[in-house]
VOPAGU-2260 file (C-alpha; in pm, 1 decimal, decimal comma):
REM VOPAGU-2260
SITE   aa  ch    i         X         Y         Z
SITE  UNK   A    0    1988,5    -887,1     814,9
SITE  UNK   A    1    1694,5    -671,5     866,6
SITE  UNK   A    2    1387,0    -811,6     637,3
SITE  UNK   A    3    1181,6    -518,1     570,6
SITE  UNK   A    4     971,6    -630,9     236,7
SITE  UNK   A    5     650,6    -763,8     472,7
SITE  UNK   A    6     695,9    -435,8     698,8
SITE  UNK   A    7     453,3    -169,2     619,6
SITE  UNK   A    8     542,8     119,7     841,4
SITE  UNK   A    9     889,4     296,7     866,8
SITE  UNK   A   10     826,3     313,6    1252,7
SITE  UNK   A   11     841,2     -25,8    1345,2
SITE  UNK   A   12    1132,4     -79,7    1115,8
SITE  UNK   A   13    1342,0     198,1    1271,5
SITE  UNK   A   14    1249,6      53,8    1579,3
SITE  UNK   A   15    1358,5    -250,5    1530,4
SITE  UNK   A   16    1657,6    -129,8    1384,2
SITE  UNK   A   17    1781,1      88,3    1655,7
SITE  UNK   A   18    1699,0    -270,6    1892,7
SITE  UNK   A   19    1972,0    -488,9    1691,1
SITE  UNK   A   20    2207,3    -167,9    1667,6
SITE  UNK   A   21    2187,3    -222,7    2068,5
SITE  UNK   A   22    2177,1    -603,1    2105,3
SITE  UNK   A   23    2521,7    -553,2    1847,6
SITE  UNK   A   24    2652,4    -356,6    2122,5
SITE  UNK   A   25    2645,7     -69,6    1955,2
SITE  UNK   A   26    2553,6     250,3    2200,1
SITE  UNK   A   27    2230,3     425,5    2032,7
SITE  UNK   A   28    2054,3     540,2    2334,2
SITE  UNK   A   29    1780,1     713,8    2119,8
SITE  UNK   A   30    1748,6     747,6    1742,5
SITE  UNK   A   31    1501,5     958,6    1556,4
SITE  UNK   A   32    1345,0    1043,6    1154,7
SITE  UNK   A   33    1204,3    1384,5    1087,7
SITE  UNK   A   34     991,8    1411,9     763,5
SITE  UNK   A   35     865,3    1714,8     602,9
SITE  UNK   A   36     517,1    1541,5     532,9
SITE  UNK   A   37     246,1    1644,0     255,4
SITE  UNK   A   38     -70,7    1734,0     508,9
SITE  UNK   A   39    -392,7    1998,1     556,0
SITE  UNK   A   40    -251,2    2018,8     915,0
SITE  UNK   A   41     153,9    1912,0     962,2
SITE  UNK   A   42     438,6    2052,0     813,3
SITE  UNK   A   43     674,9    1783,5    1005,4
SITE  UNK   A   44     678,5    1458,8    1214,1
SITE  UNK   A   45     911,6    1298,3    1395,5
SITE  UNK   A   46     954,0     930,9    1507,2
SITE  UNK   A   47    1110,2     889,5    1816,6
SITE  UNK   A   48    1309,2     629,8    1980,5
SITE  UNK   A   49    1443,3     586,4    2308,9
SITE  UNK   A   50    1616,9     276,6    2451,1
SITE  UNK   A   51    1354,5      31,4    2682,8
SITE  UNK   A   52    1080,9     153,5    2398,7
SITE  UNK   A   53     904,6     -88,0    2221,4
SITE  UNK   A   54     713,3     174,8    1971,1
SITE  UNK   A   55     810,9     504,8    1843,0
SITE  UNK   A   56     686,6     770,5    1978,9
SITE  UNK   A   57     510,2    1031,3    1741,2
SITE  UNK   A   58     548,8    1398,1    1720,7
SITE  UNK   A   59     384,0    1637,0    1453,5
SITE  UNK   A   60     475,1    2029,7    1391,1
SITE  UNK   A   61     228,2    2242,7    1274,1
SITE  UNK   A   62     311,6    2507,2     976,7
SITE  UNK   A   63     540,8    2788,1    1063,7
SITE  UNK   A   64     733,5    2604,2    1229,3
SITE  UNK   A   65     995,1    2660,4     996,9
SITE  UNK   A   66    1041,9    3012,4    1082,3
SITE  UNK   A   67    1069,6    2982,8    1415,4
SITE  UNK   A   68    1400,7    3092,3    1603,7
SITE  UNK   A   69    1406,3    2713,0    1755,9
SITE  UNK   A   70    1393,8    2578,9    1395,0
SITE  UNK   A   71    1652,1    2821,7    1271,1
SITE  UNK   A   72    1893,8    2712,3    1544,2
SITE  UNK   A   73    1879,4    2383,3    1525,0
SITE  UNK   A   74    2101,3    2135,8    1350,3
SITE  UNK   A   75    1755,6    2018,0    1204,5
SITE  UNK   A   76    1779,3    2335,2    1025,1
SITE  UNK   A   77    2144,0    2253,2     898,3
SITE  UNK   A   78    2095,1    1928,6     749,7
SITE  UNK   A   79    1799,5    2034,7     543,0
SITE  UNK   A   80    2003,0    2345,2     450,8
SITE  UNK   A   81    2277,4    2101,2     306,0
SITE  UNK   A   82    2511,3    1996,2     546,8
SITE  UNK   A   83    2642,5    1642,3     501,6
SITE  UNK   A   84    2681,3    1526,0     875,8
SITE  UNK   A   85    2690,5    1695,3    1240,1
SITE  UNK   A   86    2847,3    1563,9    1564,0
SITE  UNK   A   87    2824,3    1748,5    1873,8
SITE  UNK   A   88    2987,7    1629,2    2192,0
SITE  UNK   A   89    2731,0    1673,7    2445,0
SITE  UNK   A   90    2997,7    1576,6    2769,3
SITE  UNK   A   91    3160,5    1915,3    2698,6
SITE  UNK   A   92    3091,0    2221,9    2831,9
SITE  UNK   A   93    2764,7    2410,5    2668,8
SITE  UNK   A   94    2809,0    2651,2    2424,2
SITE  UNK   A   95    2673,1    2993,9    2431,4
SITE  UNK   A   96    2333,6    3032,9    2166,9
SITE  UNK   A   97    2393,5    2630,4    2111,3
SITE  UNK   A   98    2030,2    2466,1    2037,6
SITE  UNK   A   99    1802,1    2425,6    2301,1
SITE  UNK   A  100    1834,2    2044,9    2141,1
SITE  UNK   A  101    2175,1    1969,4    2241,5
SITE  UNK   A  102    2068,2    2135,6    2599,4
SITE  UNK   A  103    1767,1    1897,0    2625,8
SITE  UNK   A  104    1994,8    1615,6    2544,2
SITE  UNK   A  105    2258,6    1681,1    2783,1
SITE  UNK   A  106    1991,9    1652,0    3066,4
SITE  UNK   A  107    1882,0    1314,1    2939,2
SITE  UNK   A  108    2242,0    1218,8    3005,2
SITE  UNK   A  109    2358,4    1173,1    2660,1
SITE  UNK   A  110    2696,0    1207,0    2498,8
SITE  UNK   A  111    2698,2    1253,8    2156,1
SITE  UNK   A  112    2396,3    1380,7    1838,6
SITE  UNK   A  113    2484,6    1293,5    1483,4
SITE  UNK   A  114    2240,1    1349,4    1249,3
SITE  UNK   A  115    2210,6    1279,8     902,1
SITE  UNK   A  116    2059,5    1340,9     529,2
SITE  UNK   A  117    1784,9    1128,1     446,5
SITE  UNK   A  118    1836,1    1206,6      53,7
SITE  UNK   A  119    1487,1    1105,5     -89,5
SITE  UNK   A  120    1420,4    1180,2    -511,0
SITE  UNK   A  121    1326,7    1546,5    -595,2
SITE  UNK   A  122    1583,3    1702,0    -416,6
SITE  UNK   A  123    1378,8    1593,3     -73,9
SITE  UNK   A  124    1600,8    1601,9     230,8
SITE  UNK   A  125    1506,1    1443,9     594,0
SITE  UNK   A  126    1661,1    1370,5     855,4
SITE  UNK   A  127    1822,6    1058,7    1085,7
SITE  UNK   A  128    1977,1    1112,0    1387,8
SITE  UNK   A  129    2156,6     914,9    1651,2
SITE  UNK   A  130    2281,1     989,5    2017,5
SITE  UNK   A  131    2497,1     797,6    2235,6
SITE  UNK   A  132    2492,5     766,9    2655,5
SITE  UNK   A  133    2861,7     616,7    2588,4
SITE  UNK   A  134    3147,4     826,1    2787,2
SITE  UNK   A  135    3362,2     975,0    2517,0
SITE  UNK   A  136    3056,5     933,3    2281,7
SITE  UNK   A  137    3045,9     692,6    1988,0
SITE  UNK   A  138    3344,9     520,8    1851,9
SITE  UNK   A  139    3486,8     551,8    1562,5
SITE  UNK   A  140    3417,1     218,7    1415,7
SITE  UNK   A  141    3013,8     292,6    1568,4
SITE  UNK   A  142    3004,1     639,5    1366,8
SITE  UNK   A  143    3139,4     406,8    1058,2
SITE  UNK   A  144    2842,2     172,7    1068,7
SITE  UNK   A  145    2593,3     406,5    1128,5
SITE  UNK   A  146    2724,9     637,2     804,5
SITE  UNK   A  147    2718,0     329,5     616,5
SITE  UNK   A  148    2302,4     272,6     713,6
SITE  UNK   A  149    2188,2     581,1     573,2
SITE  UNK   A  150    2192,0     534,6     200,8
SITE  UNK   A  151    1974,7     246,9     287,0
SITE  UNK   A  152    1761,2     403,5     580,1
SITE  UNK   A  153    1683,8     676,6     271,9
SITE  UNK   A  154    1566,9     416,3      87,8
SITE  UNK   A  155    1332,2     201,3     274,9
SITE  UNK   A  156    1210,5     545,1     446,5
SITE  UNK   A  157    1116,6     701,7      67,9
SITE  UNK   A  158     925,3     413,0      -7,9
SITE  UNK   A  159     716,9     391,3     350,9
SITE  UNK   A  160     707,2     761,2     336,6
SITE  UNK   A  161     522,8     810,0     -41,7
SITE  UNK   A  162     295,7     544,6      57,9
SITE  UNK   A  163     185,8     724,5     363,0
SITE  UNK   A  164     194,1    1042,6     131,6
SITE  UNK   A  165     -48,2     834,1    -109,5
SITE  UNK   A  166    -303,6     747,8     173,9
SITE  UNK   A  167    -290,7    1076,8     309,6
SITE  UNK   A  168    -353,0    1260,2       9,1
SITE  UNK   A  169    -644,7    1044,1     -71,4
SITE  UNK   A  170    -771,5    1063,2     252,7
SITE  UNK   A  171    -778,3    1419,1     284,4
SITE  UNK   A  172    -954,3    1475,6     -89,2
SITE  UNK   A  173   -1253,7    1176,7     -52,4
SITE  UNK   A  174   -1212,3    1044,4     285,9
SITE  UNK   A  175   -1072,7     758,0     493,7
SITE  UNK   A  176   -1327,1     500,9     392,4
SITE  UNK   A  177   -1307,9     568,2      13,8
SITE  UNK   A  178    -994,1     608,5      18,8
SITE  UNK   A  179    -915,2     275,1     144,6
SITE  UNK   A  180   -1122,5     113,1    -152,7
SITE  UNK   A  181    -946,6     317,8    -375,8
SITE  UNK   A  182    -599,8     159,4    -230,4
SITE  UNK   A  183    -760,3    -220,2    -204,3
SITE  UNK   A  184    -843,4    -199,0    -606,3
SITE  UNK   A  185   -1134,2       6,3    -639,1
SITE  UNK   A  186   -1050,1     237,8    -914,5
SITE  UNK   A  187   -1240,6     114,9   -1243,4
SITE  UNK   A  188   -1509,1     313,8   -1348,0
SITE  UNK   A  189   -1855,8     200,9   -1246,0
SITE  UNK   A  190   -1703,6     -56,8    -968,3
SITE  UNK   A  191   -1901,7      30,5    -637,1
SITE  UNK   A  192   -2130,5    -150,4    -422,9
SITE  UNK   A  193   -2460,6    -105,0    -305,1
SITE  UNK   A  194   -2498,8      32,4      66,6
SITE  UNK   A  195   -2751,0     149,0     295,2
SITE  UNK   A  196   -2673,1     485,7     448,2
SITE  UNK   A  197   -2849,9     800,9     620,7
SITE  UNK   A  198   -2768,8    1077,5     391,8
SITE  UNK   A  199   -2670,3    1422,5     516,4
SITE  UNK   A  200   -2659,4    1690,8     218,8
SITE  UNK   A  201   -2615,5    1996,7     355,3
SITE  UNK   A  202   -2589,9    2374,8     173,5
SITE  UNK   A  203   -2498,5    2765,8     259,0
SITE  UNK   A  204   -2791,2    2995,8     207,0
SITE  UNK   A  205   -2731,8    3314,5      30,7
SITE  UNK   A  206   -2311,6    3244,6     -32,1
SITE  UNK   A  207   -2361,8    3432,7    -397,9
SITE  UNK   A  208   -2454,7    3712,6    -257,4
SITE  UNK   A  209   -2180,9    3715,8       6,9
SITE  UNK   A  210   -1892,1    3589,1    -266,4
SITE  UNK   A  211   -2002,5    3911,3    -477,1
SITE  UNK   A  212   -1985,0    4133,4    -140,8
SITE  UNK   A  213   -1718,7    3977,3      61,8
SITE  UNK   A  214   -1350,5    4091,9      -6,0
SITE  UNK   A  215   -1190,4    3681,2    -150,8
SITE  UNK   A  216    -976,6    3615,2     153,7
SITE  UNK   A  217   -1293,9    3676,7     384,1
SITE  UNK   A  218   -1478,1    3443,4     188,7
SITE  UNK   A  219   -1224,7    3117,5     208,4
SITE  UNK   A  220   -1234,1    3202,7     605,0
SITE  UNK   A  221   -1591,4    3203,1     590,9
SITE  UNK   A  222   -1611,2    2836,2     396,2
SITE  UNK   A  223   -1336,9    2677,5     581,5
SITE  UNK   A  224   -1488,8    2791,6     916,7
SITE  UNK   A  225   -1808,4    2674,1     770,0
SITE  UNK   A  226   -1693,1    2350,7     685,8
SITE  UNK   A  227   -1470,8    2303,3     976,4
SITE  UNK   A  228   -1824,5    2363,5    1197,4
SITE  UNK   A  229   -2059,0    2107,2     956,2
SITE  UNK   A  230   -1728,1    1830,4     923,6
SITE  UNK   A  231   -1606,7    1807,2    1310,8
SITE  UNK   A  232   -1899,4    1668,9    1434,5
SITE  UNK   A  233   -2017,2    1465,0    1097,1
SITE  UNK   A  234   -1691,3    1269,1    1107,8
SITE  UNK   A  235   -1670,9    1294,7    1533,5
SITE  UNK   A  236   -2055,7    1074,3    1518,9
SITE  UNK   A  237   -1910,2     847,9    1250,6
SITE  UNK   A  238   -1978,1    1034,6     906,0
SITE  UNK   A  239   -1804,8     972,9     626,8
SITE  UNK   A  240   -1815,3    1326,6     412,3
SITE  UNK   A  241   -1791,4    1187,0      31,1
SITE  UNK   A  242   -1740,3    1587,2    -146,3
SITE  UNK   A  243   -1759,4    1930,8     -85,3
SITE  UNK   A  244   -1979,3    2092,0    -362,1
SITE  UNK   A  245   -1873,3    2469,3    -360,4
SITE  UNK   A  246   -2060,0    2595,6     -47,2
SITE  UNK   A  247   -2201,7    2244,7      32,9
SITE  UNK   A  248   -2158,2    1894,0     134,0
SITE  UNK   A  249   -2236,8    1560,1     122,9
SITE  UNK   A  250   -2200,9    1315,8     394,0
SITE  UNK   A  251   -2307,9     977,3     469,0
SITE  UNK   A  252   -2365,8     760,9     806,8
SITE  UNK   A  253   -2328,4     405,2     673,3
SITE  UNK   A  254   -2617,1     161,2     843,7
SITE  UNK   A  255   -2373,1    -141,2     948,3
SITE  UNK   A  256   -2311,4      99,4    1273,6
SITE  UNK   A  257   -2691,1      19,2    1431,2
SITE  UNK   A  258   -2685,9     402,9    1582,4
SITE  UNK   A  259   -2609,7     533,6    1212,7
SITE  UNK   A  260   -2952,0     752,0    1230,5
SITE  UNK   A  261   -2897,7     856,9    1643,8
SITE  UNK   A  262   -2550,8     995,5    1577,4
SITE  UNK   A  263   -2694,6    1161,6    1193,5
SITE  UNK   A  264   -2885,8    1415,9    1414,0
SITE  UNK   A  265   -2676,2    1409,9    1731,1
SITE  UNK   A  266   -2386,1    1543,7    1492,1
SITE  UNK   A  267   -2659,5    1799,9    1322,0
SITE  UNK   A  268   -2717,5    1952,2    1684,7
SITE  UNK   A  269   -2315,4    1944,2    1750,2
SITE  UNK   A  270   -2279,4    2140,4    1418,7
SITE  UNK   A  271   -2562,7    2380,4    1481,9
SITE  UNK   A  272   -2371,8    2494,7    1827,7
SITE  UNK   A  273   -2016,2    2540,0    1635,5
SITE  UNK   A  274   -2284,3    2759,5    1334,4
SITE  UNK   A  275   -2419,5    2917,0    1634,3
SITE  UNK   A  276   -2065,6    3059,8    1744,0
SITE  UNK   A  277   -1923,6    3155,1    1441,6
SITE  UNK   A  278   -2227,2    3359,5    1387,6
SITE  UNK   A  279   -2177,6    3534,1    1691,1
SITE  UNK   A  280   -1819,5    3610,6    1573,0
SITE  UNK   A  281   -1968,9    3733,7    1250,9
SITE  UNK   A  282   -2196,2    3972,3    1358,5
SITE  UNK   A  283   -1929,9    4082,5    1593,2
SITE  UNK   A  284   -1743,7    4145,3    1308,1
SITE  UNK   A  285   -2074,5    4307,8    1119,0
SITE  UNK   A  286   -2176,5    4057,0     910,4
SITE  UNK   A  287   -2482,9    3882,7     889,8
SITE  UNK   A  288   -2544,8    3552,3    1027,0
SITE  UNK   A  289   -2512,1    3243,9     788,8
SITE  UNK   A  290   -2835,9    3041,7     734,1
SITE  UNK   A  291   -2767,2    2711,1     592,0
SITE  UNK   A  292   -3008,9    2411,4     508,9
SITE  UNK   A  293   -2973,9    2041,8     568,9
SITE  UNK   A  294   -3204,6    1760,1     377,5
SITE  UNK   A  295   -3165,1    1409,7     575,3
SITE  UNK   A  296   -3293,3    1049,0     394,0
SITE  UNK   A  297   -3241,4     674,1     419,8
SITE  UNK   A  298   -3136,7     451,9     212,6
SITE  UNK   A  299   -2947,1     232,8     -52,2
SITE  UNK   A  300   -2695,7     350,0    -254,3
SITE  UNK   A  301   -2473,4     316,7    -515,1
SITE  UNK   A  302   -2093,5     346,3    -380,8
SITE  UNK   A  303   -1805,4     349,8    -611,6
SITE  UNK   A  304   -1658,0     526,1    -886,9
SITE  UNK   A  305   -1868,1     740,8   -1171,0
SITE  UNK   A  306   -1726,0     993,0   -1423,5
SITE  UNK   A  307   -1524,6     987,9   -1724,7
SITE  UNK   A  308   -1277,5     731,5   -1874,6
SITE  UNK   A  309   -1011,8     964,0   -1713,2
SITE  UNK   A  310   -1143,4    1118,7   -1413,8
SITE  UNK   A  311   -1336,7     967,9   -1201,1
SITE  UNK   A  312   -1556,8    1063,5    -900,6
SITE  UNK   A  313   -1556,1     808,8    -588,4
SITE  UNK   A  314   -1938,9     909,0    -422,0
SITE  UNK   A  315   -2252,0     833,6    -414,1
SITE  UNK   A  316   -2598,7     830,1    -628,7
SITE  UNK   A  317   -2898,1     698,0    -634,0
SITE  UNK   A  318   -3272,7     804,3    -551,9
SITE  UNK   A  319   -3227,7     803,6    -184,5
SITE  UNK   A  320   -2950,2    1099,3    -216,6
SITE  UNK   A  321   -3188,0    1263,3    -425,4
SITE  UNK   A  322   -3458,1    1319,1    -209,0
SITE  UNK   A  323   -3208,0    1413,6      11,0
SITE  UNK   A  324   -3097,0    1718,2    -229,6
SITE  UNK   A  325   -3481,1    1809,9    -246,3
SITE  UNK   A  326   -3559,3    1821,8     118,1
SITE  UNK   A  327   -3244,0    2027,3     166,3
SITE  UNK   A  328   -3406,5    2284,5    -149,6
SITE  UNK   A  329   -3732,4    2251,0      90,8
SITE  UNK   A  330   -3565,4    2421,1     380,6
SITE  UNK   A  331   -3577,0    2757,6     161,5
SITE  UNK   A  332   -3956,0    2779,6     163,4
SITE  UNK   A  333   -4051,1    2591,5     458,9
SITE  UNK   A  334   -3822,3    2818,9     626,3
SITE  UNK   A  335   -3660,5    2500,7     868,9
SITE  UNK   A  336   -3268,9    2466,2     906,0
SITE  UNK   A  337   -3331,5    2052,1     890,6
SITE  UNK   A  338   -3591,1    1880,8     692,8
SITE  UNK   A  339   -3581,3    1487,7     738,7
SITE  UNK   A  340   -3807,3    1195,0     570,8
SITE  UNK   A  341   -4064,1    1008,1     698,2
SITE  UNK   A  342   -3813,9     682,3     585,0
SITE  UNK   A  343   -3559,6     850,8     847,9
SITE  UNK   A  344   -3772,7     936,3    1105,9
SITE  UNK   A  345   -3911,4     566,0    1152,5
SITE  UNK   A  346   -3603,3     427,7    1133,8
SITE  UNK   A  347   -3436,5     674,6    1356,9
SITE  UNK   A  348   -3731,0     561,7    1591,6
SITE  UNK   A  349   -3807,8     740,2    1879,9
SITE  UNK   A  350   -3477,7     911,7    1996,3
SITE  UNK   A  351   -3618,3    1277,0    1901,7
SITE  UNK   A  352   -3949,7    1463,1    1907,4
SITE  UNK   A  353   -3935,9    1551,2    1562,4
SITE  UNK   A  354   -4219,7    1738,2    1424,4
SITE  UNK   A  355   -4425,0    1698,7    1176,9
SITE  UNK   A  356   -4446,7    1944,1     904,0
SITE  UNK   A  357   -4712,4    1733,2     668,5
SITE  UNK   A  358   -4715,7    1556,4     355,3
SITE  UNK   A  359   -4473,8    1777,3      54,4
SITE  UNK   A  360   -4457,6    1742,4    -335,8
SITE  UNK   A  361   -4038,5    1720,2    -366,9
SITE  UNK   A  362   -3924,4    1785,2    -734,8
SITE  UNK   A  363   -3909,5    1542,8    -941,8
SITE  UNK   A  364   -4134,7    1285,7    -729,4
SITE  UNK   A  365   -4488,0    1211,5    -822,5
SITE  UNK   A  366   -4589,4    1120,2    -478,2
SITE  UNK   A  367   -4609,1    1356,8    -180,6
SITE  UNK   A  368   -4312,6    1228,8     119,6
SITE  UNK   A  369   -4407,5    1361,6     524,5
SITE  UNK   A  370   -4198,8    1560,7     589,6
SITE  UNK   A  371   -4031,0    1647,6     952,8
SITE  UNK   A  372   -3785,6    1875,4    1092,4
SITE  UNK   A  373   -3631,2    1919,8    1451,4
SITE  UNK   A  374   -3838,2    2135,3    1664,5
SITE  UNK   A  375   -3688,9    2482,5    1658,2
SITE  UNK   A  376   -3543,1    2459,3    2023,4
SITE  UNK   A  377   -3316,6    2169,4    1888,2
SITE  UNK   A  378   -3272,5    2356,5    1525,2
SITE  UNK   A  379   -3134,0    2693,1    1690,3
């Protein structure tokens, strides 16, 4: 019997599945599970399985997919549109308009596709197939068995499947590293820890003004190309980005990873040449450019969950992030993209020529901070 309690991914169990189907002398030749998944990018993945493999392999589909002629000819297609079962012989002659599945399995030198419902709660429907390399296809008896493993394939697949939903979701709304203290127990309000981090804040200058002028769909192109721009390289240089704030973010580069402050600004300069090309496409569009300002400090903070009994917020506060937040208000009347602290730039040590813009009164602080910024060649 297949234990599958201890087994965390669907993959591996399918895998192993489709193994002791074989070693039973069963003739699976290559099995496979389509989801629809819940994801910013997929609409689908499949998990592939071919005899002599060891893992699955994975495949995602981007959205549209679904109205694609492929898609619409494909028994895919027919199983989430209700059907029950489908064989196709695959030793018999082609048929005219068949899927360009059945075609692509032929040349692999297979026999026979069934595919099946994977009926998950909700009305959800995915799907399992099977093919055979056995002349004359699968038996009777081997169709029997493999009918009989679907109401429990569903099962075991819902359960992987709304786990990896779970992760995913909470991955894509506060990021992979808070999102994996949320699923280890980290969900109380007020349970954190204290970390030391280089702290990115980073805001859209004048995005008022171009919300009020801007037709709305413009605008959500504008952010998300924004974003996309500022989040690439901050999670590419190994950011973690804790919340978008309307047309703003915060981001931090924890200091356990020794080039924390190195890869803060090499991601800044990555950024400003992605900002540099989507202005280009603005004004070719005739818009004005976007300006933008980024405040950069060092230090602890507090890590964990803040907000009411209810809903909660998993960030970061402390006084580092706000001196962060005022060197970022800075940039507007120093009139510098990036404004770092003193407290960064030593610790950063020497792996820029940053320059010094002089000692500045931040809000809120009774003491004066120098204050530096990338030279303009590396700010432009």
């Amino acid at each position: 019997m297949l234990e599958t309690s201890n087994q965390r991914f669907i993959d591996n169990i399918f895998v192993e599945l489709c193994g002791r189907l074989n070693d039973a002398g069963v003739s699976v030749a290559r099995g496979s599970l389509s989801f629809m998944v819940e994801h910013p990018q997929w609409r689908g993945a499949r998990m592939l399985w071919s005899r002599g493999l060891e893992e699955a392999e994975f495949t995602t589909y981007a959205y549209g997919l679904e109205n694609s002629p492929e898609y619409r000819n494909s028994p895919i297609y027919q199983i989430h549109s209700g059907a029950p079962e489908i064989r196709f012989r695959l030793d018999a002659p082609p048929i005219e308009g068949e899927s360009s599945i059945y075609t692509d399995l032929r040349a692999e030198g297979l026999t026979e596709y069934c595919a099946w419902p994977l009926l998950h709660t909700f009305g959800k429907r995915h799907v399992l197939t099977f093919s055979s390399d056995r002349p004359g296809g699968f038996t009777d008896a081997e169709i029997e068995l493999l009918r009989t493993l679907v109401p429990a394939i569903s099962l075991v697949s819902e359960i992987r499947l709304k786990n990896r939903i779970a992760r995913t979701l909470l991955e894509t709304y506060v990021g992979p590293h808070a999102s994996q203290a949320i699923l280890d127990g980290a969900t109380r309000r007020g349970s954190g820890t204290t970390v030391g981090a280089a702290i990115l804040i980073c805001d859209l200058r004048d995005f008022t003004h171009i919300s009020d002028m801007w037709p709305r769909d413009d605008v959500i192109e504008l952010l998300n190309a924004y974003f996309d721009a500022m989040s690439e390289p901050i999670e590419k240089f190994g950011g973690e980005i804790l919340k978008f704030m309307g047309d703003g973010l915060l981001a931090i580069f924890p200091l356990s990873d020794p080039d924390a402050c190195s890869n803060l600004i090499t991601a800044i300069e990555e950024a400003q040449v992605h900002l540099e090309a989507l202005n280009a496409t603005n004004i070719e569009r005739g818009h004005e450019p976007l300006g933008y300002g980024i405040g950069v400090h060092v230090g602890d903070v507090m890590y964990g969950n803040i907000g009411s009994k209810s809903r909660l917020d998993f960030t970061v506060i402390g006084p580092a992030v706000n001196i962060a937040s005022r060197l970022e208000s800075l940039t507007k009347t120093i009139k510098r993209p990036v404004l770092m602290s003193e407290t960064f730039v030593e610790m950063a040590g020497p792996i820029r020529n940053f320059e010094n813009i002089g000692a500045q009164t931040l809000r809120g602080l009774d003491t004066p901070i120098n204050v530096f910024a990338l030279p303009v060649s590396q700010a432009q």
